[in-house]
C-alpha positions as CSV (number, residue, x, y, z in Angstrom):
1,X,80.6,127.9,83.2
2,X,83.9,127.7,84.7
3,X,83.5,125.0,87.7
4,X,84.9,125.7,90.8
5,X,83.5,122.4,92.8
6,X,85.9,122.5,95.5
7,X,85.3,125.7,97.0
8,X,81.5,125.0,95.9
9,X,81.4,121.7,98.4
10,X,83.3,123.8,100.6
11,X,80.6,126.3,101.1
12,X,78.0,123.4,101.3
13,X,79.8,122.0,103.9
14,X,79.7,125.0,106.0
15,X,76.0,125.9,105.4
16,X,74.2,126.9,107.8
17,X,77.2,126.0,110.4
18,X,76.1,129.1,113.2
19,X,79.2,130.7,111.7
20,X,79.6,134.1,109.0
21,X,81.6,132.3,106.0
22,X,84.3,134.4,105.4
23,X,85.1,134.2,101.5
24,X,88.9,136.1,100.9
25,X,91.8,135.7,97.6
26,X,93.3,137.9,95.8
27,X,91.2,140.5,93.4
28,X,89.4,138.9,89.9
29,X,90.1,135.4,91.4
30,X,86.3,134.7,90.7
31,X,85.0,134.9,94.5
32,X,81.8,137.4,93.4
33,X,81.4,134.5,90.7
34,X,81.4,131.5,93.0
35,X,79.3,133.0,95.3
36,X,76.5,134.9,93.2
37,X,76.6,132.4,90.3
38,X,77.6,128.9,91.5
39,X,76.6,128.9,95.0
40,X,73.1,130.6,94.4
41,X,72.4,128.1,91.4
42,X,73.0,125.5,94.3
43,X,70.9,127.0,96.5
44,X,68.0,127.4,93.9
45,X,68.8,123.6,92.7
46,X,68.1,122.4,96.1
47,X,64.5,124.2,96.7
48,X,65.5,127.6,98.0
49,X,63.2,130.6,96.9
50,X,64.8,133.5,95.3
51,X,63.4,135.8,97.8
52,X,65.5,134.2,100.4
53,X,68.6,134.7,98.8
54,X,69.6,138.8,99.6
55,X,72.8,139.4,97.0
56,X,74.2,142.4,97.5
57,X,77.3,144.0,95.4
58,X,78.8,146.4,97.6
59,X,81.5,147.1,95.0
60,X,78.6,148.7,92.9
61,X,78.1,152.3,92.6
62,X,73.8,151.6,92.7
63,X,74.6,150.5,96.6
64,X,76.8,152.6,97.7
65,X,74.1,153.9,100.4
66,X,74.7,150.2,101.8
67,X,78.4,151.1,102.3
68,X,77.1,153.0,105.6
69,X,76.8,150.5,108.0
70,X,73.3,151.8,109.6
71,X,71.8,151.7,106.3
72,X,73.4,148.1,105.4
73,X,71.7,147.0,108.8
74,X,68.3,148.8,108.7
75,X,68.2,147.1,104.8
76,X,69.2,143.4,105.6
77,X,66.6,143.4,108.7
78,X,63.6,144.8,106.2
79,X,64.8,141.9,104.3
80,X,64.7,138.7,106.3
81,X,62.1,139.5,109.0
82,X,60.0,136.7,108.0
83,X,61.5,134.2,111.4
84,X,60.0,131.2,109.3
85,X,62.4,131.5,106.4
86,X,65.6,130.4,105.9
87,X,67.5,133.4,104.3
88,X,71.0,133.5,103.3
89,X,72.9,136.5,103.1
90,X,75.4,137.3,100.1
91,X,77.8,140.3,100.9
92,X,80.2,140.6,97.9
93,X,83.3,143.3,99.1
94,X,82.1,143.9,102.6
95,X,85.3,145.4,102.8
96,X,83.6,148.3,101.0
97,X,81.3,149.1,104.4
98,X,82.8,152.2,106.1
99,X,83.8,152.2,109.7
100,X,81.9,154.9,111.1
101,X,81.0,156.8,114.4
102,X,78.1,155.5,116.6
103,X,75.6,158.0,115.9
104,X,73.6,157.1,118.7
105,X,75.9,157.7,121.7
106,X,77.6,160.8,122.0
107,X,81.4,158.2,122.9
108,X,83.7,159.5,119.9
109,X,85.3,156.1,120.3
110,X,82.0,154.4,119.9
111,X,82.2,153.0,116.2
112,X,79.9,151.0,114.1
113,X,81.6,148.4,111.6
114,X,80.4,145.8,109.2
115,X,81.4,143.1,111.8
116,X,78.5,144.7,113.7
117,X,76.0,144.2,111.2
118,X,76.9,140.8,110.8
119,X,77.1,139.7,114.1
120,X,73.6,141.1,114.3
121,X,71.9,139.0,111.7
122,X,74.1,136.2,113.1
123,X,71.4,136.5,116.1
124,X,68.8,135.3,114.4
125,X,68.6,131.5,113.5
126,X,67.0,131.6,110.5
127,X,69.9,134.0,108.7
128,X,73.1,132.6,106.8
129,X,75.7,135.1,106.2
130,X,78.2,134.9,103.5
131,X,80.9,137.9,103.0
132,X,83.8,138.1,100.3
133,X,86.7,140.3,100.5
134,X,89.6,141.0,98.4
135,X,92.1,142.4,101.2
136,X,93.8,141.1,104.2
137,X,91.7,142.6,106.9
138,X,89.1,139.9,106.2
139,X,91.7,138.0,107.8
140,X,93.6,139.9,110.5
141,X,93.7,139.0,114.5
142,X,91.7,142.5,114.5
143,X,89.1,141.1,112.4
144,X,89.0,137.6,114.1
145,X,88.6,138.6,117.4
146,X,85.8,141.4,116.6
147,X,83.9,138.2,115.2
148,X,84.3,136.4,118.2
149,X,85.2,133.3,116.9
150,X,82.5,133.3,114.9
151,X,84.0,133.6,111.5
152,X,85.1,131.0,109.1
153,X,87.3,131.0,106.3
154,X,87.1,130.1,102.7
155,X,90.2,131.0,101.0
156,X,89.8,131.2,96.9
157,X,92.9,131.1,94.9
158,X,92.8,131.9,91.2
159,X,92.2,129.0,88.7
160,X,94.4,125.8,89.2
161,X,95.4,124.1,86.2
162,X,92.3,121.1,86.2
163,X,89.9,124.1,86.6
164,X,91.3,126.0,83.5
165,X,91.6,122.9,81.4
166,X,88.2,122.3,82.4
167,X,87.1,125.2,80.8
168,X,89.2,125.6,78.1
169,X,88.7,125.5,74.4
170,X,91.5,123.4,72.9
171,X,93.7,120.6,73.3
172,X,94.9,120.3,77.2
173,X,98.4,120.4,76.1
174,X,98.2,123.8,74.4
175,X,95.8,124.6,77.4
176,X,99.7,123.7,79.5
177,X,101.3,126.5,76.9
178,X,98.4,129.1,77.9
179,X,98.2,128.6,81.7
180,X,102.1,128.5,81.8
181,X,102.7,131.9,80.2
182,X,99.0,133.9,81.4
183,X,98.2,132.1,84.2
184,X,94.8,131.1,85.8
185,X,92.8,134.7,86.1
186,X,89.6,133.4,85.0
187,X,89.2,136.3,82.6
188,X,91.8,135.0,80.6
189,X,90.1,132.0,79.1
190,X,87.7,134.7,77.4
191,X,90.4,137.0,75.9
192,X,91.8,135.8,72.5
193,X,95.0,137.2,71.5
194,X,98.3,137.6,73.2
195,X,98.1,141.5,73.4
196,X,94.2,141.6,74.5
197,X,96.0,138.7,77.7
198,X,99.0,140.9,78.7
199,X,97.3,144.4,78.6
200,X,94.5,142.8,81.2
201,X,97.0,141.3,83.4
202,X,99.4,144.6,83.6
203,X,96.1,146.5,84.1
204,X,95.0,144.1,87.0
205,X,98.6,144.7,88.5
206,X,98.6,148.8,88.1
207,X,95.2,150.0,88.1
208,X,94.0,147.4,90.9
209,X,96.2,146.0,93.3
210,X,99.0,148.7,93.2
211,X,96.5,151.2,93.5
212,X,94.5,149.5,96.3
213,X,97.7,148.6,98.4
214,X,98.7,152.2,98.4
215,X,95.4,153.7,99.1
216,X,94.7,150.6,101.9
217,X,98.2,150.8,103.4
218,X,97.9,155.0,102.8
219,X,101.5,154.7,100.5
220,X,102.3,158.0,99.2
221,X,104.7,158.8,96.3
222,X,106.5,155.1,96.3
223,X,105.1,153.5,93.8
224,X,108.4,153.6,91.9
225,X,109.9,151.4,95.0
226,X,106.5,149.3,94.7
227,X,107.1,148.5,91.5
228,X,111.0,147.4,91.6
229,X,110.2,145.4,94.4
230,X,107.9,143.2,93.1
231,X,110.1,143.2,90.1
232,X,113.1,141.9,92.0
233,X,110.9,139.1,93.4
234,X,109.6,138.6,90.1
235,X,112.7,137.6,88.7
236,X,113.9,135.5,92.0
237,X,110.6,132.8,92.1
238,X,112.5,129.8,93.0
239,X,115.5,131.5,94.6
240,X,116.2,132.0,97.8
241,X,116.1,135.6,99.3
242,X,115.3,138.2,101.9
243,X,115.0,142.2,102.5
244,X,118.5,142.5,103.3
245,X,119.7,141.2,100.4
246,X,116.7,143.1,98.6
247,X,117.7,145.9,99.9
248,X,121.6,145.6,99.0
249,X,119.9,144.9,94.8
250,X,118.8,148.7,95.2
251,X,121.6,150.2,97.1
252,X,123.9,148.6,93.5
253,X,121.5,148.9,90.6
254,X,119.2,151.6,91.7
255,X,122.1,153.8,93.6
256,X,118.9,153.9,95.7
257,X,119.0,153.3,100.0
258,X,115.8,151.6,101.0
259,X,116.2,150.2,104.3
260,X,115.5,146.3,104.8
261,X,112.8,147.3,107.1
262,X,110.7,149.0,104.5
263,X,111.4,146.0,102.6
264,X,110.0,144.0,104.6
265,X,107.0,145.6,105.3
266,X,106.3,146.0,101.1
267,X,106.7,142.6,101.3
268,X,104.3,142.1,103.9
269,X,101.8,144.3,102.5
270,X,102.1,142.1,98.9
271,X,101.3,138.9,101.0
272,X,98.5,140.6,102.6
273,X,97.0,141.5,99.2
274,X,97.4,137.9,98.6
275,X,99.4,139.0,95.5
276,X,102.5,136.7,96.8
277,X,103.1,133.7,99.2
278,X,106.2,133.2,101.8
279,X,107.8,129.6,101.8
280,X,109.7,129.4,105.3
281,X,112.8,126.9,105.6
282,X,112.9,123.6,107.4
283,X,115.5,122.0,108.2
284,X,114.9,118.4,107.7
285,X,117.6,116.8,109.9
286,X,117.2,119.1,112.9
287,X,113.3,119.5,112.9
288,X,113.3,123.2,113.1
289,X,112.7,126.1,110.8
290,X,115.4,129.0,109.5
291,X,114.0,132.0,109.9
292,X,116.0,133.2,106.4
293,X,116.2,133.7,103.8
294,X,113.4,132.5,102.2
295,X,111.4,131.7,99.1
296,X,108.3,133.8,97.5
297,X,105.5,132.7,94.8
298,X,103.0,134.6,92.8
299,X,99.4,133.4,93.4
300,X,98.9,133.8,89.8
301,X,102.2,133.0,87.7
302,X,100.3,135.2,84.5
303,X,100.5,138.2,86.7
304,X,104.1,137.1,87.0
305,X,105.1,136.9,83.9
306,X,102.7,139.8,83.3
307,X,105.2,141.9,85.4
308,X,108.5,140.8,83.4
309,X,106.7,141.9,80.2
310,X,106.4,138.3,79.5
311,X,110.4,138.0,78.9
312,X,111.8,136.0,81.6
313,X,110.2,132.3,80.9
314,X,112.1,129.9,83.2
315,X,110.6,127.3,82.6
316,X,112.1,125.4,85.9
317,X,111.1,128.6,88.1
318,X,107.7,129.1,86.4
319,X,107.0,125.3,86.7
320,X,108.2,125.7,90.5
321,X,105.5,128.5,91.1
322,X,102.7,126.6,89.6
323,X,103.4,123.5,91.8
324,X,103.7,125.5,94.7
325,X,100.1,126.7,93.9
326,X,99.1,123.5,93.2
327,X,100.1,122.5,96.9
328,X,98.5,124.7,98.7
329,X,95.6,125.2,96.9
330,X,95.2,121.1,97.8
331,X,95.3,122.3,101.5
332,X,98.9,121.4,102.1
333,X,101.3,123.2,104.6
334,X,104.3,124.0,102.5
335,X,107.8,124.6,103.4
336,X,111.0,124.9,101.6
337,X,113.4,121.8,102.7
338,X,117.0,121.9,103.6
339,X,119.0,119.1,104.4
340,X,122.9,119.3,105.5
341,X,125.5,116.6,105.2
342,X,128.6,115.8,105.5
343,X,131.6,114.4,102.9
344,X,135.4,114.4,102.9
345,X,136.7,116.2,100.0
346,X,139.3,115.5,97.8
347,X,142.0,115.8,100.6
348,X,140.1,113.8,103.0
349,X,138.9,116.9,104.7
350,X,135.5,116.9,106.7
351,X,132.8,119.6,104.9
352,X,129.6,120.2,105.7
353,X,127.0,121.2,103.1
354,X,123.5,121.5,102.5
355,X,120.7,120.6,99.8
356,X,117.5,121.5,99.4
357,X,114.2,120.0,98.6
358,X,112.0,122.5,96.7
359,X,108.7,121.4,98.5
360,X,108.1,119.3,101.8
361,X,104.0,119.3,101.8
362,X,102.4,118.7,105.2
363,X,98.8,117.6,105.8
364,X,97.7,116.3,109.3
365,X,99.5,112.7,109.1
366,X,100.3,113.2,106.1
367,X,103.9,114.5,104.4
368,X,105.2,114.4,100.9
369,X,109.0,115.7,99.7
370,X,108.7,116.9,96.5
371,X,111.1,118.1,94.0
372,X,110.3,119.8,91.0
373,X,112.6,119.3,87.9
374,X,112.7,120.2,83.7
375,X,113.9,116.4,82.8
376,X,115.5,113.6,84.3
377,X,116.5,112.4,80.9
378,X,120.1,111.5,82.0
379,X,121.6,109.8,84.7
380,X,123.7,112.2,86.3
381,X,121.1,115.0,85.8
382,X,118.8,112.5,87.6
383,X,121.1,111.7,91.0
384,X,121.9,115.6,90.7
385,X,117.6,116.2,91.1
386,X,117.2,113.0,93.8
387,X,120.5,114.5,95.8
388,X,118.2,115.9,99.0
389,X,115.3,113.3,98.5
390,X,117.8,110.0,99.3
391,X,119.7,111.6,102.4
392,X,116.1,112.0,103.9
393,X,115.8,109.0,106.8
394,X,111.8,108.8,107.2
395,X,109.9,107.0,105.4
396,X,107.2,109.4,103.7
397,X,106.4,109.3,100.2
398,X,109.1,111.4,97.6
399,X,108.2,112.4,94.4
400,X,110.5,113.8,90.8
401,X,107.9,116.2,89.2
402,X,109.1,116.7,85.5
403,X,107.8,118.7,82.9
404,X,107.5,116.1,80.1
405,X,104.5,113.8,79.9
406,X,106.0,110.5,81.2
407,X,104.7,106.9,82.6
408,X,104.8,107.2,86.4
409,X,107.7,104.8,87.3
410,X,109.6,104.8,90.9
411,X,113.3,104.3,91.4
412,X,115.5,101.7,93.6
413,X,115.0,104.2,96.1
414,X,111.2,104.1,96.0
415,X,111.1,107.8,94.4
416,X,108.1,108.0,92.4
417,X,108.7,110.1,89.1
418,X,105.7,111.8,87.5
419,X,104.7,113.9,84.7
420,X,103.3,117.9,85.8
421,X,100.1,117.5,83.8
422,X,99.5,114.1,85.2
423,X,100.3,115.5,88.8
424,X,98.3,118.8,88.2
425,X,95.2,116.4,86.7
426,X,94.7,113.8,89.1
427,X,95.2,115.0,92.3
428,X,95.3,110.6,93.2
429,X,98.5,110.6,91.3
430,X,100.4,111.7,94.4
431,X,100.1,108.2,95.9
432,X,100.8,106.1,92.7
């Protein structure tokens, strides 16, 4: 069993809250398997009869019936009418319900939606309601305020790096070489060789979320601009960018005009899909954000690399991603930091320039600066990676990620400098 205890105590936590838990990530990230394996073997450990659990698989062709909202209603009534049970409700893909005319009024604006299903069992006390979805609507201002503020979010990413070793059979250190080239897909740890690894992952990327982004987002006969898009930012993790400058990379190596626009919205739709993530500027100095250009990550760096055909392996921009992951998946808000200063150059001119800082991770009171570097193994390579970090004038706790297995030691300047496996393992290690 692969364990997924934070998302597991999440759910617990949230039991029974008066609220419809709103389970969402990005397709195969294991959100059917935390809900209908780990969080019903909870249930069952802690006395609940399997007759109050309803699971239901909306994804599967034997309930499609159940993919008509009347029939999904009339089914999960029959099923917890008993007012002196406790029943929870498992809804795997409610996405999968069709929104469909009210056939009881004659109003052709009168629809009936899954949200009206659930709010109806929410009515009743004694009913729990859990639903999972693989798309961005489980998450839109749409969807929120059809809920009434009644919805709450559980956001599952795919496996982090303790989670895979956990799993894993081997040595953590080789498990490092496997989650940095295939990522953490849960399937992944089952598949053996290199081939059966990269055909799953291009499959996941063309016959899943390509496919469901055009049929959701009703894309006709662009896959081809699709595909070089999320190439382009395949091969820019770590660098900074934006759809104008997207845009110019097709007008010179495609000949081809695609208007930033329609960059930007592709790029929209990937983050909806969850497939990628947008790190926004902050300027450290001035306290504000820069709107662009900006920085996006993979939620998966397999499907990454799974995209380049597994041939661009920067390890710096690979290890950049994962950390990035790491971060957020840890609950922090993260932003890409910039920090300007001035010098006199060689002719005792005034020039202003800026540096960044890869990560500045934000939670409540909370802030970390974090740069993420191959080796400090020199000096100058070493001032080169603190730069940004000694310029900063608060007091909040900086931290050298590298990728060799080192002792934790801090600098004169109080910067802590840590190994990745260390900081990926021990989520303490932040606050050595």
């Amino acid at each position: 069993m692969i364990k997924r205890d934070k998302y597991l105590e999440k759910l617990i936590a949230k039991k029974q809250n008066g609220l419809v838990k709103v389970i969402t990530g990005v397709r195969r990230c294991g959100k059917s398997y935390l809900l209908f394996n780990i969080y019903v073997d909870y249930l069952k450990s802690i006395g609940v009869a399997d007759e109050q659990i309803i699971r239901l698989a909306l994804d599967d062709d034997e309930n499609i019936r159940y993919r008509n909202p009347i029939e999904l209603g009339k089914y999960l009534r029959s099923l917890t009418s008993d007012r002196g049970k406790q029943y929870y409700v498992l809804l795997d893909e409610i996405q999968k319900v069709v929104t469909m005319k009210n056939p009881y009024t004659d109003d052709e604006g009168d629809k009936v939606s899954f949200v009206d299903v659930v709010l109806g069992l929410m009515k009743h006390d004694n009913v729990d309601v859990y639903v999972t979805g693989s798309n961005s609507k489980m998450l839109s201002s749409d969807i929120l305020t059809e809920f009434r503020g009644r919805s709450d979010e559980i956001r599952v990413r795919p496996l982090s790096f303790s989670e895979f070793v956990g799993a894993y059979d081997g040595d953590k250190h080789d498990a490092w070489t496997e989650y940095f080239t295939y990522g953490g897909m849960p399937r992944i740890l089952s598949e053996k060789s290199h081939e059966a690894k990269s055909q799953y992952l291009k499959m996941m990327f063309d016959k899943i979320y390509l496919s469901d982004i055009m049929e959701r987002n009703r894309i006709i006969n662009e896959q081809s601009v699709l595909d070089d898009i999320l190439n382009i930012i395949s091969s820019s993790v770590g660098s900074l960018t934006n759809s104008p400058k997207i845009s110019k990379t097709f007008a010179s190596l495609k000949q081809m005009k695609i208007d930033s626009n329609t960059v930007e919205r592709y790029l929209d739709i990937f983050c909806d899909a969850f497939l990628i993530e947008k790190a926004i500027r902050y300027d450290v100095k001035g306290r504000k954000y820069i709107g662009s250009p900006v920085k996006y990550y993979f939620c998966d760096i397999g499907l990454r690399n799974a995209r380049l055909g597994f041939r661009q392996q920067e390890e710096n921009h690979i290890m950049e991603n994962i950390l990035y992951n790491e971060l957020v998946g840890r609950g922090f808000d993260v932003d890409v930091g910039v920090i300007e200063y001035c010098y006199k150059d060689a002719e005792k001119k005034s020039k202003r320039s800026q540096l960044e800082i890869d990560f500045i991770a934000n939670k409540g009171s909370s802030r970390y600066y974090i740069q993420s570097a191959l080796t400090v193994g020199d000096e100058e390579k070493r001032r080169q990676e603190i730069g940004s970090l000694i310029r900063v004038a608060d007091s909040f706790k900086k931290i050298v990620v590298v990728k060799d297995a080192i002792i934790p030691w801090h600098d004169d300047n109080g910067i802590l400098y840590i190994g990745i496996e260390q900081f990926l393992l021990d989520e303490g290690a932040i606050n050595i």
